[in-house]
C-alpha positions in Angstrom: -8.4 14.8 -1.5 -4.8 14.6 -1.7 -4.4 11.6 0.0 -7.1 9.9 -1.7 -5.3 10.7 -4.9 -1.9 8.8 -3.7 -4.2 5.4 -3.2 -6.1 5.9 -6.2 -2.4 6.5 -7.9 -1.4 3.2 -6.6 -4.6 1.4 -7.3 -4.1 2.2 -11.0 -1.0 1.1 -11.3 -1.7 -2.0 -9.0 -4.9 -3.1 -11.2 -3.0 -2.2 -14.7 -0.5 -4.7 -13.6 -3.4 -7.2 -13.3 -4.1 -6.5 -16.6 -1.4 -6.5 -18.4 0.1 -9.6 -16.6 -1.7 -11.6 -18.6 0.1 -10.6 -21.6 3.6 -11.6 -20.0 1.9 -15.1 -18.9 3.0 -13.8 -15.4 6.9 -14.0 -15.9 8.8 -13.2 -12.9 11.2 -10.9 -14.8 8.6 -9.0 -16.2 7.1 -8.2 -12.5 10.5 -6.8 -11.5 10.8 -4.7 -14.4 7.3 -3.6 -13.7 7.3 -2.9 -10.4 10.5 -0.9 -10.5 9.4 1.2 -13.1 5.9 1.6 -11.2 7.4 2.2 -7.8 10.0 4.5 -9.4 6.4 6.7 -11.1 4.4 6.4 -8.2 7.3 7.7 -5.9 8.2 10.9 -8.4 3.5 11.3 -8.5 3.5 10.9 -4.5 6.5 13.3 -3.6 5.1 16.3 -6.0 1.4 15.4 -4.0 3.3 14.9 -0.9 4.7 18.3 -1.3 1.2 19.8 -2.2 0.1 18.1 1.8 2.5 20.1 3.4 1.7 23.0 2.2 -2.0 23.2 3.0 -1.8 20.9 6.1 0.7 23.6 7.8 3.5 20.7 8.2 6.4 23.1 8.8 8.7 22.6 5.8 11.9 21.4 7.2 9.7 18.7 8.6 8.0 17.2 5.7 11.4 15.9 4.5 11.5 14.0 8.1 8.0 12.9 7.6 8.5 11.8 4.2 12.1 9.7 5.2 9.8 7.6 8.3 7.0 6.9 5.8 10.2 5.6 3.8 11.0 3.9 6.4 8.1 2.1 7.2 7.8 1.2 3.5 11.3 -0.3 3.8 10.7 -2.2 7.0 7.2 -3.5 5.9 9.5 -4.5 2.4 11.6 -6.4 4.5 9.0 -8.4 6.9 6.9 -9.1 3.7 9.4 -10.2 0.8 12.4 -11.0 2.9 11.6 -12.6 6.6 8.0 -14.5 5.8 8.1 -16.2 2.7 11.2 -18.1 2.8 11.8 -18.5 6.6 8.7 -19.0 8.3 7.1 -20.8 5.3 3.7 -19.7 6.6 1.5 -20.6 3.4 0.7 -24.5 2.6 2.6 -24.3 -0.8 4.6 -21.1 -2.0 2.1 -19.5 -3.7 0.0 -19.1 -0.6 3.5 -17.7 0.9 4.5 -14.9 -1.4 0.6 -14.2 -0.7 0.7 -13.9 3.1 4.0 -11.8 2.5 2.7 -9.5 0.3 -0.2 -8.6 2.3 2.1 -8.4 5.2 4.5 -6.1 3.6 1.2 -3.3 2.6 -0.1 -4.3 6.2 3.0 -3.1 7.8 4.2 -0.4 5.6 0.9 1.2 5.5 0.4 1.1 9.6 3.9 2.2 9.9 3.2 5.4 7.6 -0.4 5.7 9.1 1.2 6.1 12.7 3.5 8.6 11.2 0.8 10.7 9.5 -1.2 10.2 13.1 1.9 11.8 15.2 3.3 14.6 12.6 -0.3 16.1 11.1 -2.4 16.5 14.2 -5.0 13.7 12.9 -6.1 10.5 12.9 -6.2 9.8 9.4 -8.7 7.1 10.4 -9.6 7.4 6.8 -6.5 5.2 5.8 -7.5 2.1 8.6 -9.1 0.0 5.8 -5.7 0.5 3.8 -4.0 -1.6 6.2 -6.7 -3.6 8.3 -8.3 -5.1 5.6 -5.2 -7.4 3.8 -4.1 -7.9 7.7 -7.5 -8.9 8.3 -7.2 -11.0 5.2 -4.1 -13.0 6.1 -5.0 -16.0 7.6 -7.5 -17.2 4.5 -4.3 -16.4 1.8 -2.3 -18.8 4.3 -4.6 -21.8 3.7 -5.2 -21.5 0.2 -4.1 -23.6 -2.4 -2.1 -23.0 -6.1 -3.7 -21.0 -8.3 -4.9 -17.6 -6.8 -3.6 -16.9 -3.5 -1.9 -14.2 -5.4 -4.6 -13.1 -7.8 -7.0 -12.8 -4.3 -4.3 -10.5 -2.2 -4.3 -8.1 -4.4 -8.4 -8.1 -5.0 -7.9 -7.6 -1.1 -5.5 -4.8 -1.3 -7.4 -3.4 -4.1 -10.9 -3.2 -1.6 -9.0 -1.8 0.8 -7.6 1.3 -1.3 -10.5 1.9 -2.7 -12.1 2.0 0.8 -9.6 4.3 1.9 -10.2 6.8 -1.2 -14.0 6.6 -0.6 -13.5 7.7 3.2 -10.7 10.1 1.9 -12.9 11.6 -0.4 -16.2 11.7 1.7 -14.0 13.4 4.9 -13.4 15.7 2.2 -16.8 16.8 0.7 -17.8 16.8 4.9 -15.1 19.6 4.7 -16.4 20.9 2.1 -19.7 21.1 3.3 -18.9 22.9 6.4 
């Protein structure tokens, strides 16, 4: 349940940026300013849930800081493949918007498989539940590379959307299984 509630954290503030974008007509400076403000939340909302994890997972104390600094870490590496190496330098999208597209779901692909390999070694489970967090905007890849101007964007993040809502329905349904036992 806790984990489901760090997706559904970020889906909110994910689709309330869809909403309100409209409002700014899009303006690069306001997505910035957004997504600072939204990362700096999320991060302060994820860290007190993260906290609440560790306690009823049995993660040993000392080591949910380590645990917390590699899911950091992949966040930062995944930051820098998606918005820093693919865009400009490998140009993989046939105009830019399709680029920034491919990047962004490159940068939740890799973050999210980083921090999902990291959850799998350090908490003693699979967290298969969190697959469709990352699988589904890698899977999706490949169709934001061809598309044209005018929603390559728009679509990634109806993409990464499905697949955090996927992840908090499996999250949730391990849960009531647990529950249920």
């Amino acid at each position: 349940m806790y984990a489901a509630m760090n997706f559904t954290g970020f889906l909110a503030v994910m689709t309330l940026f869809y909403v309100v974008l409209r409002f700014f007509n899009g303006g690069s400076a306001f997505s910035v300013s957004y997504w600072t403000v939204a990362t700096i939340v999320m991060i302060t909302f994820t860290s007190k849930v993260w906290k609440r994890i560790v306690t009823v997972s049995g993660i040993k104390r000392g080591s949910g800081k380590k645990v917390g600094l590699k899911i950091a870490g992949a966040w930062v590496i995944g930051a820098a493949l998606g918005w820093v190496l693919i865009p400009p330098s490998l140009n993989p999208g046939i105009n830019e918007e399709a680029s920034l597209a491919v990047g962004f779901l490159s940068f939740i692909s890799v973050s999210l498989l980083g921090q999902w390999e990291v959850l799998k070694k350090c908490c003693g489970g699979a967290e298969n539940e969190m697959v469709p967090a990352f699988l589904t905007p890698a899977l999706a890849i490949p169709l934001a590379w061809r598309m044209g101007s005018g929603g390559a964007m728009l679509w990634s993040g109806y993409v990464v959307s499905l697949g955090f809502a996927t992840t908090i329905l499996l999250y949730l349904h391990s849960a009531f299984k647990a529950v249920e036992r």
